[in-house]
C-alpha positions in Angstrom: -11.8 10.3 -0.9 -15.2 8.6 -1.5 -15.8 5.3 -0.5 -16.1 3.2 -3.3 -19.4 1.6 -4.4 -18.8 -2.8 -4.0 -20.7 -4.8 -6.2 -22.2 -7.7 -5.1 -20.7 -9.9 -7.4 -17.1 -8.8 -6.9 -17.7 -8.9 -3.2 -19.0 -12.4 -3.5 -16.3 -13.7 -5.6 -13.3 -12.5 -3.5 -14.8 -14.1 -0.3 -15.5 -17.7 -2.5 -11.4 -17.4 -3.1 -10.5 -16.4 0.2 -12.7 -19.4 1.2 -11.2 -21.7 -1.3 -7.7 -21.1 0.1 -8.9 -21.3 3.8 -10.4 -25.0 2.7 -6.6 -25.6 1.3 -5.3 -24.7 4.7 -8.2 -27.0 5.9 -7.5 -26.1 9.9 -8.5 -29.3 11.8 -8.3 -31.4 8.7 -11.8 -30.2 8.4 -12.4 -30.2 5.2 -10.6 -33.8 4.6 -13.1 -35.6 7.0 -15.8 -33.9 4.8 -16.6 -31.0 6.1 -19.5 -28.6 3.5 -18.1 -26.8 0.7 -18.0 -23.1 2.0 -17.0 -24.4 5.5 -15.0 -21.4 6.1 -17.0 -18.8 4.5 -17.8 -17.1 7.9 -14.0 -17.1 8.7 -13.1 -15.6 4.6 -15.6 -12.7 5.3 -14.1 -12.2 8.2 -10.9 -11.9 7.4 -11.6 -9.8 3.9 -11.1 -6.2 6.1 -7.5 -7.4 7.2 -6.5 -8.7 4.2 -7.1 -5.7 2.1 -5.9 -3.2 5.2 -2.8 -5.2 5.5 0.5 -4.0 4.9 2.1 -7.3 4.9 2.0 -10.7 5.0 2.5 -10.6 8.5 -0.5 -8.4 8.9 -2.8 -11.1 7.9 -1.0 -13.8 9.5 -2.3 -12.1 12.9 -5.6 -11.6 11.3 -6.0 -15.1 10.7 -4.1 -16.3 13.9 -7.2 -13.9 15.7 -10.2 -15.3 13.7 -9.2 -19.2 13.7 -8.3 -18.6 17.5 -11.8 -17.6 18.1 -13.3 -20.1 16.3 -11.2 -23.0 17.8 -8.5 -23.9 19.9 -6.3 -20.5 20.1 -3.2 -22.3 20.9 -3.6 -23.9 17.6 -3.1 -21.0 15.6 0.0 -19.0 16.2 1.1 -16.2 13.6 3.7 -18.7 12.8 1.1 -21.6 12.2 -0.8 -19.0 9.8 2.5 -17.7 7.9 2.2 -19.9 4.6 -1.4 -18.9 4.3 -0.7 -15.6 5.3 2.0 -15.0 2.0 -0.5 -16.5 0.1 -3.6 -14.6 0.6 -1.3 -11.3 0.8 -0.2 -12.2 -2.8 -2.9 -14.0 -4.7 -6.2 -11.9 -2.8 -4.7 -8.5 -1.1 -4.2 -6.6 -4.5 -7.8 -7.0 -5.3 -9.2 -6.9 -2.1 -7.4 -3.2 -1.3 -9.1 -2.1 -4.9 -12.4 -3.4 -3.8 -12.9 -2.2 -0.1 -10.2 0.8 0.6 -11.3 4.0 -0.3 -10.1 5.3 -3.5 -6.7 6.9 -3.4 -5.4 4.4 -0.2 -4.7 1.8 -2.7 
């Protein structure tokens, strides 16, 4: 199993949706008090790994739980605080992000 070659572009546009849906989820109402565009881009590259690693939706509600503890207040961001998000970036972003950054025959 080779690792598969990313292109930029591909890369760059799964991290924009991941982002996009992290600015949804708008922890600390962030993004409503008008926070930048890509505010959470650091935090949607982070989190690309888990997301297409993941085995569940459950997976990447820890994921997020880890990074958006790190970032701001942990206690603000139990698994169960991440769950909705969590289902959605497992549905809408894991498929392609598992073709895009496992090795080929893992997917």
């Amino acid at each position: 199993m080779s690792p598969r070659k990313i292109k930029k572009h591909e890369y760059r546009d799964l991290a924009a949706d991941v982002s996009r849906l992290l600015a949804e989820f708008d922890p600390n109402s962030l993004v409503e008090l008008g926070a930048p565009r890509g505010e959470f881009d650091s935090e949607a590259i982070q989190l690309l790994g888990s997301i297409a690693a993941a085995q569940s939706s459950s997976d990447i509600s820890h994921a997020i739980s880890r990074v958006f503890g790190r970032a701001f207040d942990p206690s603000e961001f139990s698994t169960l605080d991440c769950e909705n998000l969590a289902e959605r970036l497992f549905l809408e972003i894991h498929p392609r992000a598992a073709a895009l950054l496992l090795p080929r025959g893992t997917v």
